[in-house]
C-alpha positions in Angstrom: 77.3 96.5 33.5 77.6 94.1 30.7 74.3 92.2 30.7 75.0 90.5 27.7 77.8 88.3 29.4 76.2 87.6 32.6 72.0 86.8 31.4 72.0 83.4 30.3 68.3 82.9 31.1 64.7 84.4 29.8 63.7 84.5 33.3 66.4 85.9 35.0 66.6 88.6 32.3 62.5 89.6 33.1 63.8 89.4 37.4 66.8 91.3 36.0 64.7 93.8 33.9 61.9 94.4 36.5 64.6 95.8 39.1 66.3 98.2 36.5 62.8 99.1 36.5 62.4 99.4 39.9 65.0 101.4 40.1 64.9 103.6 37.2 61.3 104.6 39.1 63.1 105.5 42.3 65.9 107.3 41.1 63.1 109.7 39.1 60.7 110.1 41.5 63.7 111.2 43.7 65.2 113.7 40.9 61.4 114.8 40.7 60.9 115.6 44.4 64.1 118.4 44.3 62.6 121.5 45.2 62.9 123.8 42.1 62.8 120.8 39.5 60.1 121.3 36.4 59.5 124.7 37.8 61.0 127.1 35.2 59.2 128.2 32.2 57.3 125.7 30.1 58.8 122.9 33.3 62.6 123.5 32.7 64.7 123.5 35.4 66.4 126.3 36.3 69.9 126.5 36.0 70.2 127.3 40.0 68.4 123.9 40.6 70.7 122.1 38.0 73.7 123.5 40.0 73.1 122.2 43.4 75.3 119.4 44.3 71.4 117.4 45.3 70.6 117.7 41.8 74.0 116.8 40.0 73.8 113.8 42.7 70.4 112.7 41.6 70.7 113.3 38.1 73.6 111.3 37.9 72.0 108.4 39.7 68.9 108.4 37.3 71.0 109.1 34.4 72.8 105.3 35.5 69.3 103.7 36.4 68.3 104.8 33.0 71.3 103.0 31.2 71.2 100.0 33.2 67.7 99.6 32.4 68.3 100.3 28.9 71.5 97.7 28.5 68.2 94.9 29.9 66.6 96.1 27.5 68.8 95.7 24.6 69.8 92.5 25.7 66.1 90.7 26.2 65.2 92.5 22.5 68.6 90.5 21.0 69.1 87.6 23.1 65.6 86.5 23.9 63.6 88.6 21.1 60.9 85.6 20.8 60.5 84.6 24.3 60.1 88.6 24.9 57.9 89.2 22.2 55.3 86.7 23.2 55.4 87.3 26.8 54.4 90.7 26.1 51.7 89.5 23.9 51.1 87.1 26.8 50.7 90.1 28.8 49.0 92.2 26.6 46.1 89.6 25.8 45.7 89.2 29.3 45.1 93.1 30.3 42.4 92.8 27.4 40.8 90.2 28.8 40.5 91.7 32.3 39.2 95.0 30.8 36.3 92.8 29.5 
């Protein structure tokens, strides 16, 4: 999806972001929970998992989550680079301050 064309708003763009998020999040925990996945040496997958239509399903569906949330991404850091940059400071200051 072209992003770019269709945000015309800071907010919307954060809504817009926080489900590509969501989910990105959903779609790996799902890729995760495949029996066999991670479980090669040193956590590869072995290339019986990676062959099951279940994986190549949910590989493909994460691999999309992934560039949706990436083409948010790209468009808050361009389009709305100041408004993003201090709400993450925003955000940032006010972790601190709850850790205090």
């Amino acid at each position: 999806m072209k992003y770019a064309d269709t945000i015309q708003s800071f907010d919307f763009a954060l809504i817009t972001q926080a489900a590509a998020n969501a989910q990105y999040l959903h779609t790996s925990k799902v890729l995760q929970s495949i029996p066999g996945v991670s479980s090669g040496p040193f956590g590869m997958t072995p290339d019986a998992i990676k062959a099951s239509p279940e994986y190549k399903k949910a590989k493909a569906e994460y691999e999309s989550a992934f560039q949706g949330l990436r083409a948010i991404n790209s468009v808050l850091n361009s389009k709305f680079k100041k408004q993003y940059m201090a709400h993450i400071r925003a955000k940032r200051e006010a972790e601190l301050k709850g850790m205090e």
